[in-house]
CHARMM-style PDB file with segment names, atoms N, HN, CA, C and O in Angstrom:
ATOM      1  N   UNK     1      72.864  16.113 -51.302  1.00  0.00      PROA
ATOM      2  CA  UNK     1      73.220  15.877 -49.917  1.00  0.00      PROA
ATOM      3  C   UNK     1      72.516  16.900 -49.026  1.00  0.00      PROA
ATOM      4  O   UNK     1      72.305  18.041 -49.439  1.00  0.00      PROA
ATOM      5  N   UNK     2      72.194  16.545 -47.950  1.00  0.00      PROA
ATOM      6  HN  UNK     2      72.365  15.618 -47.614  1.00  0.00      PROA
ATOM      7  CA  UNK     2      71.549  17.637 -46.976  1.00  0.00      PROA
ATOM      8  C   UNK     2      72.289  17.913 -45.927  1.00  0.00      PROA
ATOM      9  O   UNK     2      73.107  17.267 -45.271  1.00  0.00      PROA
ATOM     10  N   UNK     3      71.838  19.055 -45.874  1.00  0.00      PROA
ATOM     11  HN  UNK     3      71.173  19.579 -46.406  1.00  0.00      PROA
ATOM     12  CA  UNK     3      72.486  19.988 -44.337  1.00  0.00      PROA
ATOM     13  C   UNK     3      72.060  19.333 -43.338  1.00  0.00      PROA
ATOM     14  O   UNK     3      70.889  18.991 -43.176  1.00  0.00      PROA
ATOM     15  N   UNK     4      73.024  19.100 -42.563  1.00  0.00      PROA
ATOM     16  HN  UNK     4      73.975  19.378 -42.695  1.00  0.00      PROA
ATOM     17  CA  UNK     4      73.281  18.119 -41.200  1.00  0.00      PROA
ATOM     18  C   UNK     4      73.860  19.588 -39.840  1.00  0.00      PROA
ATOM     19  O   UNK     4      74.476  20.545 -40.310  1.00  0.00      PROA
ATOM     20  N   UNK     5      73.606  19.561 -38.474  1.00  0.00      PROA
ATOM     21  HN  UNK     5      73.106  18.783 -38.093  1.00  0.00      PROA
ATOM     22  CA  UNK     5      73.605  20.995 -37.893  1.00  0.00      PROA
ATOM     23  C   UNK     5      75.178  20.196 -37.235  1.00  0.00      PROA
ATOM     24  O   UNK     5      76.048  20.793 -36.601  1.00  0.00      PROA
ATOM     25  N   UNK     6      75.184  19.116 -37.513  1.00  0.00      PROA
ATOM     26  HN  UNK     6      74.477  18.631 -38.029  1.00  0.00      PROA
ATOM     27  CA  UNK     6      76.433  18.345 -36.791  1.00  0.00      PROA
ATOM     28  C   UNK     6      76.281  17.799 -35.280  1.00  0.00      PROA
ATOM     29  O   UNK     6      77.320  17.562 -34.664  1.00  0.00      PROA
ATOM     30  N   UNK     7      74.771  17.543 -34.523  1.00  0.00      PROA
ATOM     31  HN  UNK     7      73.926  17.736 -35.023  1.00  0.00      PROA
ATOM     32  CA  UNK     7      74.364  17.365 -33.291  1.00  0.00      PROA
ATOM     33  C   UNK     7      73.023  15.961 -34.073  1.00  0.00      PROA
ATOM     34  O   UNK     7      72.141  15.970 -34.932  1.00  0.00      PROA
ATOM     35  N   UNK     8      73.700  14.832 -32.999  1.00  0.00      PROA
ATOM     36  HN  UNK     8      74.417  14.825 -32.301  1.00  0.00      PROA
ATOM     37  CA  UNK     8      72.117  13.848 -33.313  1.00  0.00      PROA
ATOM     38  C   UNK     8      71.432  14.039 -32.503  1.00  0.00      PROA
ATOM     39  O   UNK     8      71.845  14.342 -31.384  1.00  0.00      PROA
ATOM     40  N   UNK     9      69.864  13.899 -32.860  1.00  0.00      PROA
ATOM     41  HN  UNK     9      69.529  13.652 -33.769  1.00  0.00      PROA
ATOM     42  CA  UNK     9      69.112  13.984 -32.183  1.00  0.00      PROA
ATOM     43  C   UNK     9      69.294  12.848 -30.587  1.00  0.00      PROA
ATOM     44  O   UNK     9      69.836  11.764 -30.371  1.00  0.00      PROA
ATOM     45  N   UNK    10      68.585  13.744 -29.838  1.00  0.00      PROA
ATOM     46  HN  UNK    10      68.144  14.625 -30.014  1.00  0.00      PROA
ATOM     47  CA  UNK    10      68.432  13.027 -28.398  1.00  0.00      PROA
ATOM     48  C   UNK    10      67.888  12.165 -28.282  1.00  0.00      PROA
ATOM     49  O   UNK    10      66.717  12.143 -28.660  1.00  0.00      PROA
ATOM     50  N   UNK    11      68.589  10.859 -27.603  1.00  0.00      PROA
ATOM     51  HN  UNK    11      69.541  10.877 -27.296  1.00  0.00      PROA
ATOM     52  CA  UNK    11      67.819   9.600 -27.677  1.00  0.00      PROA
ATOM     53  C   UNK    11      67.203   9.494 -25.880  1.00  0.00      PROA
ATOM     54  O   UNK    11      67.751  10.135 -24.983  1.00  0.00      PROA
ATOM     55  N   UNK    12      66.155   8.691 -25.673  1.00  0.00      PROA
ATOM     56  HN  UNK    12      65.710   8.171 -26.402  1.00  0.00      PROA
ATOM     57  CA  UNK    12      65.787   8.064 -24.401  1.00  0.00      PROA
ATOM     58  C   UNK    12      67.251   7.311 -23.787  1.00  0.00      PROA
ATOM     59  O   UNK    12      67.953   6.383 -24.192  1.00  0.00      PROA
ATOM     60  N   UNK    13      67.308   8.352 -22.442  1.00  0.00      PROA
ATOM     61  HN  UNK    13      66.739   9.105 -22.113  1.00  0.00      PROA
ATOM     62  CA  UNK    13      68.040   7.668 -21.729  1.00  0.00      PROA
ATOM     63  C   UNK    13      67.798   6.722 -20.155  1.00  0.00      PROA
ATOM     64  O   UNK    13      68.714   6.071 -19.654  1.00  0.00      PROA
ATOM     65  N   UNK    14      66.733   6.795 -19.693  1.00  0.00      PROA
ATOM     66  HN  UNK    14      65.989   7.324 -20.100  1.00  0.00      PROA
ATOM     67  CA  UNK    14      65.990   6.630 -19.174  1.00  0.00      PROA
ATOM     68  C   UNK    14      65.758   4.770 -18.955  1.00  0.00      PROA
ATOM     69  O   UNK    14      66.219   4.053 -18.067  1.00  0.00      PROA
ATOM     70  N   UNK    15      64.962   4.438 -20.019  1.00  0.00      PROA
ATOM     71  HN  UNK    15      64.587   5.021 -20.740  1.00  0.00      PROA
ATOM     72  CA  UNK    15      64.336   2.919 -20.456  1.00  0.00      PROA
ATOM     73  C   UNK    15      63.506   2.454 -19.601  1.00  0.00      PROA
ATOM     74  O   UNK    15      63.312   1.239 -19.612  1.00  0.00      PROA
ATOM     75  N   UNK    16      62.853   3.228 -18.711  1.00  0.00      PROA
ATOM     76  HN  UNK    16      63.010   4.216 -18.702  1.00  0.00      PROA
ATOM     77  CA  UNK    16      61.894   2.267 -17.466  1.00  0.00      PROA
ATOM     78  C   UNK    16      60.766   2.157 -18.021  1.00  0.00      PROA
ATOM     79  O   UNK    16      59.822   1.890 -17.278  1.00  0.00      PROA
ATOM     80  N   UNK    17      60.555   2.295 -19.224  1.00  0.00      PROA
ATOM     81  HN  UNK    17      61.322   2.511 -19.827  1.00  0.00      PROA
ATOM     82  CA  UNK    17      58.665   2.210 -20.054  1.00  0.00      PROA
ATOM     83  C   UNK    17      59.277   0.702 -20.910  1.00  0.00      PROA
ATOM     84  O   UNK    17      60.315   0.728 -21.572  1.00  0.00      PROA
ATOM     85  N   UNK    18      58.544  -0.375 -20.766  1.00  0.00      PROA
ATOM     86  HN  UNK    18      57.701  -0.397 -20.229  1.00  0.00      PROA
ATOM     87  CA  UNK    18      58.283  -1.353 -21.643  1.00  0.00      PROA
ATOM     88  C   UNK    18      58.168  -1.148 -23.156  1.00  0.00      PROA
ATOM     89  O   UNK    18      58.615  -1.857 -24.057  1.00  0.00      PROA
ATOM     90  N   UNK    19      57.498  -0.069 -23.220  1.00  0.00      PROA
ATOM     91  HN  UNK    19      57.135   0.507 -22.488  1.00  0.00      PROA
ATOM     92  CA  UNK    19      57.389   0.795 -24.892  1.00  0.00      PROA
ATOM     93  C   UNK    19      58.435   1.568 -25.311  1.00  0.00      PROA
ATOM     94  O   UNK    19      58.250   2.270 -26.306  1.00  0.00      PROA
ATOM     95  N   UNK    20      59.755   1.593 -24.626  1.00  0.00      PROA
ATOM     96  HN  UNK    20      59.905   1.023 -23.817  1.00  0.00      PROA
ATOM     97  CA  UNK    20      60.606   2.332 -25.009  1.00  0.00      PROA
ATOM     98  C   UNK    20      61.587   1.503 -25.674  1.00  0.00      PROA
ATOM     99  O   UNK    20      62.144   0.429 -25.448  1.00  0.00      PROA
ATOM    100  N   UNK    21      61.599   2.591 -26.783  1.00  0.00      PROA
ATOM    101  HN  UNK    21      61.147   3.463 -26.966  1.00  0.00      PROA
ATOM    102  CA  UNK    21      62.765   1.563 -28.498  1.00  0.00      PROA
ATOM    103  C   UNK    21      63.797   2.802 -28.466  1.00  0.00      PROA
ATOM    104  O   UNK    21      64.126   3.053 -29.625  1.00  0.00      PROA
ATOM    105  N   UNK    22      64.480   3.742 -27.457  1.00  0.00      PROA
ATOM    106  HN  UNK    22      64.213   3.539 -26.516  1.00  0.00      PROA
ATOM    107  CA  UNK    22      65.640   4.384 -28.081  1.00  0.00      PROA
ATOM    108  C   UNK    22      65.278   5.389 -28.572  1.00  0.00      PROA
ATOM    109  O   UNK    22      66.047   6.065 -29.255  1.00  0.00      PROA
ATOM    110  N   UNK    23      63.880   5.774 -28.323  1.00  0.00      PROA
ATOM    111  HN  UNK    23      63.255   5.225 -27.769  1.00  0.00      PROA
ATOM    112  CA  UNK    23      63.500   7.206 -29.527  1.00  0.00      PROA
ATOM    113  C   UNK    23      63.848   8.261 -28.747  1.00  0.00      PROA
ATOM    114  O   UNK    23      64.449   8.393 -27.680  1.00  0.00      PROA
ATOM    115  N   UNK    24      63.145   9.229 -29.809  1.00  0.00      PROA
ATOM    116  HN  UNK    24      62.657   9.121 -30.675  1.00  0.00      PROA
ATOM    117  CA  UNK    24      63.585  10.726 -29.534  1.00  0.00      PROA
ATOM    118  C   UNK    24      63.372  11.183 -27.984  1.00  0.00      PROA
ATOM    119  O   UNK    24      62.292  10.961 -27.436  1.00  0.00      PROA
ATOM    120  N   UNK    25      64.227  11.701 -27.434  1.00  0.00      PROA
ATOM    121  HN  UNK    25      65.104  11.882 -27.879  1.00  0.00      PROA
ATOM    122  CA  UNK    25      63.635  12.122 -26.107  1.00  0.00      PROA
ATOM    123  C   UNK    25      63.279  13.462 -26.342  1.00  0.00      PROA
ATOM    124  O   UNK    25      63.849  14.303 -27.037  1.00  0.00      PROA
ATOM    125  N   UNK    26      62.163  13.551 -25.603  1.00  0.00      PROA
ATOM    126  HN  UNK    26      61.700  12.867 -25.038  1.00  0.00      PROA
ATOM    127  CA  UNK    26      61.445  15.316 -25.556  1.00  0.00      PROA
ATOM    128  C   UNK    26      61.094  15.853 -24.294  1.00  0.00      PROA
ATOM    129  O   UNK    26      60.614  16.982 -24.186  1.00  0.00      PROA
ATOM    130  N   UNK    27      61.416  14.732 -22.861  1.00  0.00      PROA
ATOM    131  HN  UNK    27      61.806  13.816 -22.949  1.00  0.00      PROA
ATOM    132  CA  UNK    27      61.158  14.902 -21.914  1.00  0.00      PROA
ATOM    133  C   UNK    27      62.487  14.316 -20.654  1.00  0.00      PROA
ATOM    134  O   UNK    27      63.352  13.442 -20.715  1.00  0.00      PROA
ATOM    135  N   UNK    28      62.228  14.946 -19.978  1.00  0.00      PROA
ATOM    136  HN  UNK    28      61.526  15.656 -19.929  1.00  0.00      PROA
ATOM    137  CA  UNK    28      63.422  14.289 -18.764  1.00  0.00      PROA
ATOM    138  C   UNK    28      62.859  13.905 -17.526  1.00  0.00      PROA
ATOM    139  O   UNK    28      61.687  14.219 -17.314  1.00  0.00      PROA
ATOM    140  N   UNK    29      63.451  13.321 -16.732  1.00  0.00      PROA
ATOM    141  HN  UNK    29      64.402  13.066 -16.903  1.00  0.00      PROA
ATOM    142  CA  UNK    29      63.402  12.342 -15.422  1.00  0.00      PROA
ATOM    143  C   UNK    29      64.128  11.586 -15.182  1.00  0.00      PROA
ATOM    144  O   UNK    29      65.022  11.322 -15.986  1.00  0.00      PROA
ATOM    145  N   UNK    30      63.993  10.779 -13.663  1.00  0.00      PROA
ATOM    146  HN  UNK    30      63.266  10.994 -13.010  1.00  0.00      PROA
ATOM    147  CA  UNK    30      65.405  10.309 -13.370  1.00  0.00      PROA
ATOM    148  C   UNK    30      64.667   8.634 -13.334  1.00  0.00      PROA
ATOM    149  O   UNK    30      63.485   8.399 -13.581  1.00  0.00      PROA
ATOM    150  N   UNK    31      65.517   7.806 -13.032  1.00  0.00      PROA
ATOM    151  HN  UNK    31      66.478   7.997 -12.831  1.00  0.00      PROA
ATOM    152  CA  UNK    31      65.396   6.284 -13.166  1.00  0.00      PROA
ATOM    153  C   UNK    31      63.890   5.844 -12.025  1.00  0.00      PROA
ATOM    154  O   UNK    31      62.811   5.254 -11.971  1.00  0.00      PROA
ATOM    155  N   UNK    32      64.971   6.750 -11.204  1.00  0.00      PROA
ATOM    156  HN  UNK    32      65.848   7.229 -11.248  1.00  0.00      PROA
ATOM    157  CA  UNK    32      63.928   6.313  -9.653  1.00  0.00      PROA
ATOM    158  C   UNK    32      63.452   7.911  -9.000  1.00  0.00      PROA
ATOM    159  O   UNK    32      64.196   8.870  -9.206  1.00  0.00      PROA
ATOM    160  N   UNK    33      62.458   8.040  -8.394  1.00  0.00      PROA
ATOM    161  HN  UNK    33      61.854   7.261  -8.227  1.00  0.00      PROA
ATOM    162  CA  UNK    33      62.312   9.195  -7.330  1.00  0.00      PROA
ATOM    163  C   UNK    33      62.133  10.219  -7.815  1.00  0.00      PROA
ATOM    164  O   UNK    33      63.058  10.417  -8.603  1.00  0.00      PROA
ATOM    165  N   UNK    34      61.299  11.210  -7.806  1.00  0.00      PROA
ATOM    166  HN  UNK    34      60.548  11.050  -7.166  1.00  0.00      PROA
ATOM    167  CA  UNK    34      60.794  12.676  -8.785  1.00  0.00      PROA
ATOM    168  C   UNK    34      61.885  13.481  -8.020  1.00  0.00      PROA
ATOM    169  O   UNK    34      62.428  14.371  -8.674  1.00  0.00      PROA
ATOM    170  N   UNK    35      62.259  13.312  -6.819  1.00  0.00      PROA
ATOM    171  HN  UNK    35      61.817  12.589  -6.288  1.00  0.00      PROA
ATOM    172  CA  UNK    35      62.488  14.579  -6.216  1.00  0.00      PROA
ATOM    173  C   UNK    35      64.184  15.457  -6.405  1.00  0.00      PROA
ATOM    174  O   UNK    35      64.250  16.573  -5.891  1.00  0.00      PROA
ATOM    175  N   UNK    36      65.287  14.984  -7.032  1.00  0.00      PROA
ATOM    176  HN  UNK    36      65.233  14.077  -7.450  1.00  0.00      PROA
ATOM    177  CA  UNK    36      66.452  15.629  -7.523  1.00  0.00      PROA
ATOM    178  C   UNK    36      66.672  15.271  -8.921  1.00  0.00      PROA
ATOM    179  O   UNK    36      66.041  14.604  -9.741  1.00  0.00      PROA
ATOM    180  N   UNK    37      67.693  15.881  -8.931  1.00  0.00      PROA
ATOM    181  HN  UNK    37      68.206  16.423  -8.265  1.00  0.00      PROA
ATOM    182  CA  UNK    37      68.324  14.914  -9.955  1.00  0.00      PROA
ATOM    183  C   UNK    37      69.385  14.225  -9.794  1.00  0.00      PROA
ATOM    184  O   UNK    37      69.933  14.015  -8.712  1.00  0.00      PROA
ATOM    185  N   UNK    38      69.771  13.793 -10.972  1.00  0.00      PROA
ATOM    186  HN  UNK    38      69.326  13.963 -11.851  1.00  0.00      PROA
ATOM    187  CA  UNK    38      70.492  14.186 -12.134  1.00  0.00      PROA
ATOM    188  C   UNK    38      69.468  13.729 -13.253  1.00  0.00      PROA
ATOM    189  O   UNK    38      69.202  12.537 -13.400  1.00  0.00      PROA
ATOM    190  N   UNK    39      68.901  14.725 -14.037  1.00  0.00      PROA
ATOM    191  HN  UNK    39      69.117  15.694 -13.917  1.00  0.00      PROA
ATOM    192  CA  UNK    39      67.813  14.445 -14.559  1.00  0.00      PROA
ATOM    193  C   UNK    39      68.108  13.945 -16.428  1.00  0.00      PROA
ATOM    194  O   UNK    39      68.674  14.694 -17.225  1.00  0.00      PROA
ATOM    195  N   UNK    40      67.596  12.616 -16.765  1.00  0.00      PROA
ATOM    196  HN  UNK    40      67.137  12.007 -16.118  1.00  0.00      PROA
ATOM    197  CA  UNK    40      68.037  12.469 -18.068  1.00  0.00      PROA
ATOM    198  C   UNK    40      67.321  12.614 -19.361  1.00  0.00      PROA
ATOM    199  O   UNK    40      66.108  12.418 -19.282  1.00  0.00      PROA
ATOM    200  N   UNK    41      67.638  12.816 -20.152  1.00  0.00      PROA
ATOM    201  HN  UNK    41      68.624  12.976 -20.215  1.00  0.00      PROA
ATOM    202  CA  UNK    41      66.561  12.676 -21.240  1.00  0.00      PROA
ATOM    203  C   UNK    41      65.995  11.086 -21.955  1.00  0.00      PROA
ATOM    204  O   UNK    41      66.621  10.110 -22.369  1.00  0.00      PROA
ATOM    205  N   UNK    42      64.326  11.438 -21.839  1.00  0.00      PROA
ATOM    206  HN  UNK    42      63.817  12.230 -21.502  1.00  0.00      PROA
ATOM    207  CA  UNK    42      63.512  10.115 -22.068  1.00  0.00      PROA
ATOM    208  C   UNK    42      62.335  10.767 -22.943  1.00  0.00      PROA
ATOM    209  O   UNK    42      61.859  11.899 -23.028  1.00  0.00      PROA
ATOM    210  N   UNK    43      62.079   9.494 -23.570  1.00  0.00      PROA
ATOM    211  HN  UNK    43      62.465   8.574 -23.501  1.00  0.00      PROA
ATOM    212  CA  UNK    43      60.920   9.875 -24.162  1.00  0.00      PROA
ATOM    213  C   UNK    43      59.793   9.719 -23.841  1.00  0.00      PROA
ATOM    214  O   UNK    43      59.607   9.353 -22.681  1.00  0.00      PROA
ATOM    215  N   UNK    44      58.831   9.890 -24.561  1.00  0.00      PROA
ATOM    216  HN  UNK    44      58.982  10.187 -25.503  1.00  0.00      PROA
ATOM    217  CA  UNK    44      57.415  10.190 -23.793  1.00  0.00      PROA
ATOM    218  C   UNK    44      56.934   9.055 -22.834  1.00  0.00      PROA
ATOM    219  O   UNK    44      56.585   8.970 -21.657  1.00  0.00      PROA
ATOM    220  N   UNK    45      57.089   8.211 -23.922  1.00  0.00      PROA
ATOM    221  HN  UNK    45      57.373   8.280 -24.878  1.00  0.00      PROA
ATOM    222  CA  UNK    45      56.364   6.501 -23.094  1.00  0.00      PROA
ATOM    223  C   UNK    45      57.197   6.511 -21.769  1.00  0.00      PROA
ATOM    224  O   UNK    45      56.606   5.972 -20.833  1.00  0.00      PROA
ATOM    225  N   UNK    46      58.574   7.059 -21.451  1.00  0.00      PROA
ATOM    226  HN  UNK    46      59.055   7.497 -22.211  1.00  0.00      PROA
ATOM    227  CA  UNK    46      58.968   6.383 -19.799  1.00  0.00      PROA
ATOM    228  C   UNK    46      58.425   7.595 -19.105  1.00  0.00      PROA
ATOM    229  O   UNK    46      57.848   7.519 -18.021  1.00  0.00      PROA
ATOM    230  N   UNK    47      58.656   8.912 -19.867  1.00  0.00      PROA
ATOM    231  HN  UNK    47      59.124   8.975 -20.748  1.00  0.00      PROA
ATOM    232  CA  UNK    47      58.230  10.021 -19.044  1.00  0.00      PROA
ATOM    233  C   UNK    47      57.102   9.695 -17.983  1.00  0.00      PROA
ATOM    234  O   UNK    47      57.011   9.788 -16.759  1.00  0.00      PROA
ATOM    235  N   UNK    48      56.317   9.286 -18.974  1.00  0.00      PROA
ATOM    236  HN  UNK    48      56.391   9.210 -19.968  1.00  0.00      PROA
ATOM    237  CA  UNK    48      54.479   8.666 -18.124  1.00  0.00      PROA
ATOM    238  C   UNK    48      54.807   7.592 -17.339  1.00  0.00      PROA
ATOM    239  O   UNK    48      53.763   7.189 -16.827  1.00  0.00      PROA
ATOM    240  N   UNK    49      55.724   6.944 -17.000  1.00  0.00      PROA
ATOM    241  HN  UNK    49      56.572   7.272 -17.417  1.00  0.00      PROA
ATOM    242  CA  UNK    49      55.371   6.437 -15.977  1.00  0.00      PROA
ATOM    243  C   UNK    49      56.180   6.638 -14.955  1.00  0.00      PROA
ATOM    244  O   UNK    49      57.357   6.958 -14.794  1.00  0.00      PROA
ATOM    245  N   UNK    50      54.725   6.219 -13.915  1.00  0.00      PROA
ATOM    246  HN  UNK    50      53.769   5.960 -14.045  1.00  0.00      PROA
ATOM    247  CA  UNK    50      54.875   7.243 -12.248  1.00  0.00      PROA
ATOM    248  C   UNK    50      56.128   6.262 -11.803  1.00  0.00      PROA
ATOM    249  O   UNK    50      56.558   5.189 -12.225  1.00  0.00      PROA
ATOM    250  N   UNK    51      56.556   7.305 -10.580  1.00  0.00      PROA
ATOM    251  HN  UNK    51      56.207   8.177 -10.238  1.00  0.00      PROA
ATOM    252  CA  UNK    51      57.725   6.995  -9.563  1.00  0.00      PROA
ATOM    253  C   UNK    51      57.497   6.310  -9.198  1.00  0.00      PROA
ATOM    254  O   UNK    51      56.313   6.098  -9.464  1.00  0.00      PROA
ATOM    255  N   UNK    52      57.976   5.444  -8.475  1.00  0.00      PROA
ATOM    256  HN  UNK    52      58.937   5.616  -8.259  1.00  0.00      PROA
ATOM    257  CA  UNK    52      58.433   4.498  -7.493  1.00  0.00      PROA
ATOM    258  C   UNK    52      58.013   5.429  -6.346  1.00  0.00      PROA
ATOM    259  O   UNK    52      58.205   6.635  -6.496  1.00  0.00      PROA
ATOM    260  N   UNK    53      57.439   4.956  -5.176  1.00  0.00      PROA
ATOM    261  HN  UNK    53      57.284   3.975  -5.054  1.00  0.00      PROA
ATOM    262  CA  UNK    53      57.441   5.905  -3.794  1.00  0.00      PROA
ATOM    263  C   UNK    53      58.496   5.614  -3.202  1.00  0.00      PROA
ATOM    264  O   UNK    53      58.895   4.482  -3.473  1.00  0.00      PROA
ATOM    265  N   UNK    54      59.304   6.357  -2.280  1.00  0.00      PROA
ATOM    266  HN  UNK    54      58.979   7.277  -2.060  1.00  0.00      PROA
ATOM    267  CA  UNK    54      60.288   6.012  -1.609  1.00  0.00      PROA
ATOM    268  C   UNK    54      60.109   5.172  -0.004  1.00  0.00      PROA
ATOM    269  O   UNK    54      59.137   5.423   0.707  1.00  0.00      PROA
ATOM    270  N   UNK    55      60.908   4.425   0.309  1.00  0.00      PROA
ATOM    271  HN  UNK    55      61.699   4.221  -0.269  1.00  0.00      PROA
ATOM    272  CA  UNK    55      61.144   3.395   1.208  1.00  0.00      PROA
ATOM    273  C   UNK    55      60.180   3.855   2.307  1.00  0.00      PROA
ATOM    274  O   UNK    55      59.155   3.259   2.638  1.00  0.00      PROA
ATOM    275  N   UNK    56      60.689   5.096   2.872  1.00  0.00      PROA
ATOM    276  HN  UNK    56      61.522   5.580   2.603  1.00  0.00      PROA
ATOM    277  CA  UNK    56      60.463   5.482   3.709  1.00  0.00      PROA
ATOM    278  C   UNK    56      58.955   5.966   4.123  1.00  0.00      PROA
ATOM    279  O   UNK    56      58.651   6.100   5.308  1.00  0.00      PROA
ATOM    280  N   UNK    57      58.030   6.219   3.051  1.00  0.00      PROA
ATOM    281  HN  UNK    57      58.277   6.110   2.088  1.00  0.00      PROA
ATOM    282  CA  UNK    57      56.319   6.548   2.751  1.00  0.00      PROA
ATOM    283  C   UNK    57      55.770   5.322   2.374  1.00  0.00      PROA
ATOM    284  O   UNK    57      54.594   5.361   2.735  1.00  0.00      PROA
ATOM    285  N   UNK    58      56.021   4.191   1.804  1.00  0.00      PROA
ATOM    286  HN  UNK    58      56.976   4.159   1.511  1.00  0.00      PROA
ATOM    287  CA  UNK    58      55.570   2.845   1.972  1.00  0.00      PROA
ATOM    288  C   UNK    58      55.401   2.497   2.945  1.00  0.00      PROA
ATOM    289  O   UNK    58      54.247   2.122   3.151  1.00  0.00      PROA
ATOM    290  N   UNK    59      56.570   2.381   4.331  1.00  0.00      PROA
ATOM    291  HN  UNK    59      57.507   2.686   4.164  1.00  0.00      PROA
ATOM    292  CA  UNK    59      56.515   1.862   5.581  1.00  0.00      PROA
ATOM    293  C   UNK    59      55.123   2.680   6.172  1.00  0.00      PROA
ATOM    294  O   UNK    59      54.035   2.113   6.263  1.00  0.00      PROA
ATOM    295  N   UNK    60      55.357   4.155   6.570  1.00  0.00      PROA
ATOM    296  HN  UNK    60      56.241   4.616   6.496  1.00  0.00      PROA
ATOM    297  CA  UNK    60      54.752   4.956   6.926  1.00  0.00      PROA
ATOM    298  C   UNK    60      53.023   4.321   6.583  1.00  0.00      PROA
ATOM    299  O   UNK    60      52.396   3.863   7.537  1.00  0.00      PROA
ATOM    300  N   UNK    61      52.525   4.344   5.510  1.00  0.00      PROA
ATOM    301  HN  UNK    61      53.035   4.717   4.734  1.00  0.00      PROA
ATOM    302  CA  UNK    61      51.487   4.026   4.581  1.00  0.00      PROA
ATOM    303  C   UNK    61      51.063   2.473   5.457  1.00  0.00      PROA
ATOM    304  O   UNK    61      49.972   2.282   5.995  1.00  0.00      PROA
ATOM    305  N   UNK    62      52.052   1.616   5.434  1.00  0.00      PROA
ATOM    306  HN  UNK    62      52.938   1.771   4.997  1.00  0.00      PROA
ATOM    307  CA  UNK    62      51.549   0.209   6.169  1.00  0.00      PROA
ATOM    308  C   UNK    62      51.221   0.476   7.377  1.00  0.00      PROA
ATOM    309  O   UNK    62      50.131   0.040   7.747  1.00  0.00      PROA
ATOM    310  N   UNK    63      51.800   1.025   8.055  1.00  0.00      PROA
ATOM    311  HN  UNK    63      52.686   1.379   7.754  1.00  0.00      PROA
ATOM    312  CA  UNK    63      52.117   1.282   9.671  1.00  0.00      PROA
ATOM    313  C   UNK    63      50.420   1.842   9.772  1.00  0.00      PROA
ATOM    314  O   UNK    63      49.592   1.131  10.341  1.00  0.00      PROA
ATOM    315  N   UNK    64      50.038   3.149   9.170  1.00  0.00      PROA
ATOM    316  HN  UNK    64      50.710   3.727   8.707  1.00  0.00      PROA
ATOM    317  CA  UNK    64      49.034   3.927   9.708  1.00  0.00      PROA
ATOM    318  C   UNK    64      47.909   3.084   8.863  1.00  0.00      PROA
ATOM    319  O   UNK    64      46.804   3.579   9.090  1.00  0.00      PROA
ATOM    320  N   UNK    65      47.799   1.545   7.617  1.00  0.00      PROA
ATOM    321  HN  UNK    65      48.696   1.143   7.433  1.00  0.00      PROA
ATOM    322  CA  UNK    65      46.730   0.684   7.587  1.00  0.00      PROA
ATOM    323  C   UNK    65      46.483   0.160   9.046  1.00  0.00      PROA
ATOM    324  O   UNK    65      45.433   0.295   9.675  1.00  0.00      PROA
ATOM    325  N   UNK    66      47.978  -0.648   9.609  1.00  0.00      PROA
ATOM    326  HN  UNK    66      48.831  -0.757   9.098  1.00  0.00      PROA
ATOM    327  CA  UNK    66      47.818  -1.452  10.611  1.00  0.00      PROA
ATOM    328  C   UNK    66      47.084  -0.571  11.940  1.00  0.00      PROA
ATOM    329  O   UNK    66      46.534  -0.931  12.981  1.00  0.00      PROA
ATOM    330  N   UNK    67      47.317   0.464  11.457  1.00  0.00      PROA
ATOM    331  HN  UNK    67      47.763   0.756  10.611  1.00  0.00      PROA
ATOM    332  CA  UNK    67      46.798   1.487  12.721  1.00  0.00      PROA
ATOM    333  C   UNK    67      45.277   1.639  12.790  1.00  0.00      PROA
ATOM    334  O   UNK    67      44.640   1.534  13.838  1.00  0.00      PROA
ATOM    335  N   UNK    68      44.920   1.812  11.984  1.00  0.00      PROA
ATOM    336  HN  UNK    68      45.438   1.897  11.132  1.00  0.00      PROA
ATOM    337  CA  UNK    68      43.077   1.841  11.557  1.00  0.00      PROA
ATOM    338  C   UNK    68      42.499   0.567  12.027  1.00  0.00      PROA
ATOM    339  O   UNK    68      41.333   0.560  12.422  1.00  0.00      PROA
ATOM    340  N   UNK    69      43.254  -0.585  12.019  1.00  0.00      PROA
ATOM    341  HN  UNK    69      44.201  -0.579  11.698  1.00  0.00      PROA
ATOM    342  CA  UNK    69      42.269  -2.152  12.581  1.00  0.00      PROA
ATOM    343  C   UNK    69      42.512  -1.975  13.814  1.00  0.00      PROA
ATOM    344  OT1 UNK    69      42.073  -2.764  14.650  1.00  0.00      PROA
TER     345      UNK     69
END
């Protein structure tokens, strides 16, 4: 029988990567938005993928295209 420390390993809590099966998490981030938390543990594949921009820098972003024509 083997020594067990009595803690399971950390799973992805996260799930926003298509490639994510539940594995080990080694990294954290939140669902949506880089900028607070409550920050969870994920694994690599969701880690990598980028934020969502927030509402408010999308608009901004259209506004100053429409501004250039």
């Amino acid at each position: 029988m083997s020594e067990t420390t009595g803690y399971e390993k950390d799973k992805c809590q996260v799930r926003v990567s298509p490639k994510c099966r539940k594995t080990e998490a080694g990294y954290q981030r939140r669902q949506q938005y880089a900028q607070q938390g409550p920050w969870l543990d994920a694994c690599e594949a969701c880690a990598r993928v980028p934020y969502e921009q927030p509402a408010q820098f999308q608009q901004k972003e259209s506004e100053e295209a429409n501004a250039a024509f």
